[in-house]
C-alpha positions as CSV (number, residue, x, y, z in Angstrom):
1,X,-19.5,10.8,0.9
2,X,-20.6,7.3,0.0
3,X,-17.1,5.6,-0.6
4,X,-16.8,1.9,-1.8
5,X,-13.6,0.4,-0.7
6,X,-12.0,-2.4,-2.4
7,X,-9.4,-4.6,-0.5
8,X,-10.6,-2.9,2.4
9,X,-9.9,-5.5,4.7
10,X,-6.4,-5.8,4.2
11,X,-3.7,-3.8,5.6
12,X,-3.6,-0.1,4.3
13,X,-7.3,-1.1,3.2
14,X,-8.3,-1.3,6.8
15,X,-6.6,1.9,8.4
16,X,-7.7,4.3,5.3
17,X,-11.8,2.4,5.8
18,X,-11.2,3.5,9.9
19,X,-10.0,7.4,9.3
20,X,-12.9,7.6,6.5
21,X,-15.3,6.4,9.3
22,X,-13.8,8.3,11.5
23,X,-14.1,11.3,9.0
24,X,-17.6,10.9,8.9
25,X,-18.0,9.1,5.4
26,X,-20.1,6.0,4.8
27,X,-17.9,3.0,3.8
28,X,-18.8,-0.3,1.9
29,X,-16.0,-2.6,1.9
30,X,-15.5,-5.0,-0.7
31,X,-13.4,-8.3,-0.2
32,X,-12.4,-11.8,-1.1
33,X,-10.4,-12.3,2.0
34,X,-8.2,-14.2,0.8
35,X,-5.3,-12.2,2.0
36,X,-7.4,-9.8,4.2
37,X,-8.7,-10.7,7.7
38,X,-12.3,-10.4,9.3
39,X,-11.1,-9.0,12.1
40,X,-9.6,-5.7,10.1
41,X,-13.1,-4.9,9.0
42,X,-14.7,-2.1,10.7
43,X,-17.8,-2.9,12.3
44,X,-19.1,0.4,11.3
45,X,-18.3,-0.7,7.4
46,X,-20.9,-2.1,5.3
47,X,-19.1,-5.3,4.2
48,X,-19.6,-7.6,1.1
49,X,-17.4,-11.0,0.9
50,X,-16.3,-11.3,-3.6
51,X,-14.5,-11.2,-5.8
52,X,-13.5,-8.5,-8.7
53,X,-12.8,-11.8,-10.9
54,X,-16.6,-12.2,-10.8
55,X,-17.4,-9.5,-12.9
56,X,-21.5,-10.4,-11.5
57,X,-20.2,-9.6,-7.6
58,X,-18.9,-6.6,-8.0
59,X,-21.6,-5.0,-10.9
60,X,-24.4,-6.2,-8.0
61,X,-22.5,-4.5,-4.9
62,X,-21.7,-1.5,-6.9
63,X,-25.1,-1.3,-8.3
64,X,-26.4,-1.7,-4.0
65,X,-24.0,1.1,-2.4
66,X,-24.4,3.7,-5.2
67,X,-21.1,5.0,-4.1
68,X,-19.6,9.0,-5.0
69,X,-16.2,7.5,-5.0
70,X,-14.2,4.4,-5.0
71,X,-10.9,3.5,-3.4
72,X,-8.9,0.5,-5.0
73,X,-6.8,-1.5,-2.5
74,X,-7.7,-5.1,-3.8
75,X,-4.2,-6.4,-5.3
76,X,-1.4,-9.1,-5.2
77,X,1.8,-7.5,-4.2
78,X,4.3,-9.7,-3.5
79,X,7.2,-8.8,-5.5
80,X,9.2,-11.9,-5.6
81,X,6.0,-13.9,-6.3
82,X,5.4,-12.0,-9.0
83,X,8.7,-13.1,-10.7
84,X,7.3,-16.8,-10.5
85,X,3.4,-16.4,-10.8
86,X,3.2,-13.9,-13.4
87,X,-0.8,-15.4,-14.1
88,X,-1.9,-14.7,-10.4
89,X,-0.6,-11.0,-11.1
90,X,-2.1,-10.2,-14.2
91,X,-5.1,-12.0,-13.4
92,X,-5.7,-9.8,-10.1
93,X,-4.3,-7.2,-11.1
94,X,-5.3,-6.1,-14.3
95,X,-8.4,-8.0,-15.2
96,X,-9.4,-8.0,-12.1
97,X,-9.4,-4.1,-12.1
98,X,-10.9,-3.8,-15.3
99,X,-14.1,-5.5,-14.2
100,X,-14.1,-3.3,-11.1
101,X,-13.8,0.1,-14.0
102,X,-16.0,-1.5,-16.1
103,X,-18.8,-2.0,-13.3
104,X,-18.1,1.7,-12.0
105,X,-18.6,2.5,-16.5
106,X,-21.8,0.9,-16.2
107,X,-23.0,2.0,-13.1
108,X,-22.4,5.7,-13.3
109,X,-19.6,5.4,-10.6
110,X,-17.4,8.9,-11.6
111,X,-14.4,8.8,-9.2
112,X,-11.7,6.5,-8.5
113,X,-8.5,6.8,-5.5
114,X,-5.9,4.1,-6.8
115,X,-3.7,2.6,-4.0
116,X,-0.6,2.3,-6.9
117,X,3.0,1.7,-6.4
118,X,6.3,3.4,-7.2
119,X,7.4,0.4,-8.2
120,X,5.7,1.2,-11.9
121,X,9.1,3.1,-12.1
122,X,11.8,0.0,-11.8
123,X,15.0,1.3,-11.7
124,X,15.1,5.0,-11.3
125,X,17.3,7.1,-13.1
126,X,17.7,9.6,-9.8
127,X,16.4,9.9,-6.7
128,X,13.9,11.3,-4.7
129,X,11.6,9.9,-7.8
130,X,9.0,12.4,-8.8
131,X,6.4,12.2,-11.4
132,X,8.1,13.3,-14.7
133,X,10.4,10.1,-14.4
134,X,9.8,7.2,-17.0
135,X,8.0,4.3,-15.5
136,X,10.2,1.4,-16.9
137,X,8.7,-1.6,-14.4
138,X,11.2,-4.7,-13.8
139,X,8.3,-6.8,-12.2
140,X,5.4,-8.4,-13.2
141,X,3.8,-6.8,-10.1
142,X,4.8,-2.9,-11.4
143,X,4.0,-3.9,-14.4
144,X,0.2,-4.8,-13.4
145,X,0.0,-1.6,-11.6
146,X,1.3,0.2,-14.3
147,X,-1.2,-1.4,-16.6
148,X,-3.6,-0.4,-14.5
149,X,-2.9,3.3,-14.2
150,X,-2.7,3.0,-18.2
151,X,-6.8,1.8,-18.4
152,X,-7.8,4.4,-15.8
153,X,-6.6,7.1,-18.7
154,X,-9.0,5.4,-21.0
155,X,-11.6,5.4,-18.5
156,X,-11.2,9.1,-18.3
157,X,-11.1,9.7,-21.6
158,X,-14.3,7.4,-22.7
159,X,-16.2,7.1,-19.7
160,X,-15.6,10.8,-18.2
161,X,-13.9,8.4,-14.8
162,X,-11.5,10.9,-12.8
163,X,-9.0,9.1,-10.9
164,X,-6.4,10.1,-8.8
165,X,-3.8,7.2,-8.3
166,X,-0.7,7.3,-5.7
167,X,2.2,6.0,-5.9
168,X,4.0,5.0,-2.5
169,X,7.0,2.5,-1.1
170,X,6.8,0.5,1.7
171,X,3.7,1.6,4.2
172,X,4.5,0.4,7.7
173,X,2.9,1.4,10.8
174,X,0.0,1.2,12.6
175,X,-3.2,2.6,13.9
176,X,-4.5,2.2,17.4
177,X,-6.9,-0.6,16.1
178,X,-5.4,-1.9,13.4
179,X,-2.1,-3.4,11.5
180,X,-0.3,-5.4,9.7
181,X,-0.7,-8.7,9.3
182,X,0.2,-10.7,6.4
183,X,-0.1,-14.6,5.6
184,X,3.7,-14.3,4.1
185,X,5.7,-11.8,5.6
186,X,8.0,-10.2,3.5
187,X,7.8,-6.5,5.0
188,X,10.9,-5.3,6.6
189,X,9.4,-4.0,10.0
190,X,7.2,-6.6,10.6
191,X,9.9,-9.5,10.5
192,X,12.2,-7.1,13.2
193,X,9.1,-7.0,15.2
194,X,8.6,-11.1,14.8
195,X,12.1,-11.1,16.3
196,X,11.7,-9.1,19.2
197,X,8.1,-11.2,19.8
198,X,10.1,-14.3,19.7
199,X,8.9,-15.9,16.9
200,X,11.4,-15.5,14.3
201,X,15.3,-16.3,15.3
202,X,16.8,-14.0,13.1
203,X,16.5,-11.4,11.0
204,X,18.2,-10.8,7.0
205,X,19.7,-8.0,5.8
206,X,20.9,-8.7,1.7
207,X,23.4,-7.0,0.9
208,X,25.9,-5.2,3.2
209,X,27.8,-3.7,0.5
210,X,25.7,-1.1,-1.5
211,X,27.0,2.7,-2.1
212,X,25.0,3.8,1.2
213,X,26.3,5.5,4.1
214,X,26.0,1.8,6.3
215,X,26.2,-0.5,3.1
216,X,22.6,-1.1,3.5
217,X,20.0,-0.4,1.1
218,X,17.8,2.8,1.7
219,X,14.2,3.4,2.0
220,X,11.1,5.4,1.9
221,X,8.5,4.3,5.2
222,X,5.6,6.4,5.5
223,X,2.7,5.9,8.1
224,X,-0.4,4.0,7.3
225,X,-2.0,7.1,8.7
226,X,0.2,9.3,6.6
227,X,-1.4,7.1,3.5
228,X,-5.2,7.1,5.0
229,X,-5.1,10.8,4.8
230,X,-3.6,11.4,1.2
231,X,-6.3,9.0,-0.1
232,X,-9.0,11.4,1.6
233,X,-7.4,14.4,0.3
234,X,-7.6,12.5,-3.8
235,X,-11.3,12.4,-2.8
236,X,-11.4,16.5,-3.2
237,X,-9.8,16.4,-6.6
238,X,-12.1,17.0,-9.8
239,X,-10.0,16.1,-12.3
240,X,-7.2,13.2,-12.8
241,X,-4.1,13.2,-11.4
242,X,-0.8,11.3,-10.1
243,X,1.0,11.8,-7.1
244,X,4.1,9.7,-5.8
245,X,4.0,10.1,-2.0
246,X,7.8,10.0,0.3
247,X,8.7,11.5,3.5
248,X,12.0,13.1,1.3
249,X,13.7,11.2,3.1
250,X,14.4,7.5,3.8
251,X,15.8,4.8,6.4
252,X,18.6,2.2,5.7
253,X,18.0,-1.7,6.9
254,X,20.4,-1.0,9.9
255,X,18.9,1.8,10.7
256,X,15.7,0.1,11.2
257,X,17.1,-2.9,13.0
258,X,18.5,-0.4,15.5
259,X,15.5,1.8,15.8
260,X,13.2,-1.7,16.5
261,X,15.9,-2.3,19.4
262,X,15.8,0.9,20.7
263,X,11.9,1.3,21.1
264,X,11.3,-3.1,21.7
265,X,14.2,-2.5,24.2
266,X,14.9,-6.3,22.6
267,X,18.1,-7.5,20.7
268,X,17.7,-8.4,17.2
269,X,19.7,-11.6,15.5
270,X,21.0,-10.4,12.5
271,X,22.0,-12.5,9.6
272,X,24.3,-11.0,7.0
273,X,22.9,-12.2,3.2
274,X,24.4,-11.7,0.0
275,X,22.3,-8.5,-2.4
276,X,19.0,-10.2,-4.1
277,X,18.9,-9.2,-7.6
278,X,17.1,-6.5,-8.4
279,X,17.3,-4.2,-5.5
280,X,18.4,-0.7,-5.9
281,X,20.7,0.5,-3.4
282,X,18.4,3.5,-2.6
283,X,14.4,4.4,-3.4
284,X,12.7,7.4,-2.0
285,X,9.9,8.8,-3.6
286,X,9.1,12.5,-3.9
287,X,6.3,14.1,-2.6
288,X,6.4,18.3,-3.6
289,X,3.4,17.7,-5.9
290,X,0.9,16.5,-4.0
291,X,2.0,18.8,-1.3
292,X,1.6,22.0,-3.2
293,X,-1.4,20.2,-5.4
294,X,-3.4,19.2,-1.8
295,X,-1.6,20.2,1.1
296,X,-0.5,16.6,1.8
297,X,2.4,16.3,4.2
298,X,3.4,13.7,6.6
299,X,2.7,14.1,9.7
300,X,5.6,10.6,10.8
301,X,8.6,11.8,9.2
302,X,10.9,9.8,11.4
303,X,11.4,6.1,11.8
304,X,11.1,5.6,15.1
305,X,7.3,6.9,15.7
306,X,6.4,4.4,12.9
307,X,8.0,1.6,14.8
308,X,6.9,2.6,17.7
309,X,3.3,2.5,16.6
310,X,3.5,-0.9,14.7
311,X,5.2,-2.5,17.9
312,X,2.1,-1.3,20.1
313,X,0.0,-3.0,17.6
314,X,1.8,-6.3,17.9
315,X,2.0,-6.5,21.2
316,X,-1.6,-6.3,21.6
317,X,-2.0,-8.6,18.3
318,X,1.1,-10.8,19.1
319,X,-0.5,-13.5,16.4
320,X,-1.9,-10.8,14.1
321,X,-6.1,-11.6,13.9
322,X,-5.6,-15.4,14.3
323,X,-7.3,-16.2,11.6
């Protein structure tokens, strides 16, 4: 298939454009760069720099790659900025993503993969969190996303667009080629890693108190590959659909700090914080229907071969891509 990738020089972007290249589909990726990295793009990737607030960039690069299929990466997801910078979030998000639908409206573009977020659910009522919970966001960020996966029913309905849009936690991770590499940090594993590399002192944990088995809050890492390859399965669907995607399982802070020990063979600095408002104590998502829908199941269903993956990575990439 012809797949156009948006935000597909950013983090998961850049893995799920490598294992569709790798599959044997041609890619076009489209990106602003402004939190992505020239160095993530595949040279094997057709690639065109803009913007999806310029509706005139993307109707012209849609119109040029006459794709079968897009996938939607291109988004600001910084929760904490979100809380300050509503604008930047709305703007990105949603309007942003409505030019991108209504280019794909106008140019005959029937198929959309969403890179979504659990976090469209807020506070959930149980755990693991399946589909048939409300989606109550307490973010402006899960609140764009949400808004989003509320147009691309519209879409459908009007413009006959099937999407399929997956909802996930925290993606960690990395390929052989690529990883993770953020202008602001505020990933979990990444900052460990930092440690162990030297370039951060400590590390925080916030909140040591929660009703967890440590006192740590609990959650749901899957594999970037593990997310590549449930966006390739979405490509085989023919009608519309959502999927939250977990490992059923989840990993608390300490836990993680011990694994990155254990595999950096490094000591990690911790610094005990008080809880940031807002965080649930545990957030694991539930997988069952996109595993008996598509077959999708992770293949990392453990911490410490994410880890262990993601600290190869940085080794090699000790500054990220320097740019």
């Amino acid at each position: 298939m012809k797949i156009f990738v948006t935000g597909g020089a950013g983090y998961i972007g850049s893995i799920c454009v490598e294992e569709l290249l790798n599959a044997g589909h041609q890619v076009t990726v489209f990106d602003n760069l402004t939190e992505g990295h020239r160095l993530a793009l595949d040279p094997r990737a057709v690639f065109v720099k803009g913007d999806l607030d310029h509706p005139s960039e993307i109707g012209a690069a849609l119109d040029h790659a006459a794709p079968d299929a897009v996938m939607h990466f291109a988004a600001n997801a910084l929760v904490g900025e979100s809380m300050t910078n509503p604008v930047k979030y709305f703007r990105n998000n949603v309007t942003g993503g409505l030019n991108l639908l209504e280019a794909m409206a106008r140019c005959g573009v029937k198929k959309i993969v969403f890179s979504s977020t659990c976090a469209t659910f807020g506070t959930p009522e149980r755990v693991p969190i399946d589909e048939t919970l409300p989606q109550r966001p307490i973010n402006p960020y899960g609140e764009s996303k949400l808004m989003f996966e509320q147009m691309l029913r519209w879409f459908d309905e009007i413009h006959g667009i099937k999407y399929v849009a997956l909802r996930y936690f925290n993606a960690a991770g990395a390929s052989a080629r690529y990883g993770e590499d953020h202008r602001i940090e505020t990933h979990l594993i990444p900052n460990i890693l930092k440690v162990a590399l030297g370039q951060k002192q400590d590390v925080s944990i916030f909140g040591t108190d929660y009703p967890t088995p440590d006192g740590t809050c609990i959650r749901d890492y899957i594999h970037i590959l593990d997310l590549a390859q449930a966006h390739m399965l979405a490509l085989s669907r023919t009608e519309s659909a959502k999927y939250n995607l977990g490992t059923g399982g989840g990993t608390s802070v300490r836990e993680v700090i011990a694994a990155c020990e254990k595999i950096t063979g490094r000591p990690i600095l911790v610094l005990e914080q008080p809880r940031r408002p807002g965080d649930p104590a545990r957030l694991i998502a539930s997988s069952d229907k996109i595993h008996s829908e598509l077959g999708w199941k992770p293949r990392f269903e453990s911490i410490e071969p994410i880890i262990e993956s993601a600290w190869k990575w940085h080794l090699a990439h000790p500054h990220g891509y320097g740019d």
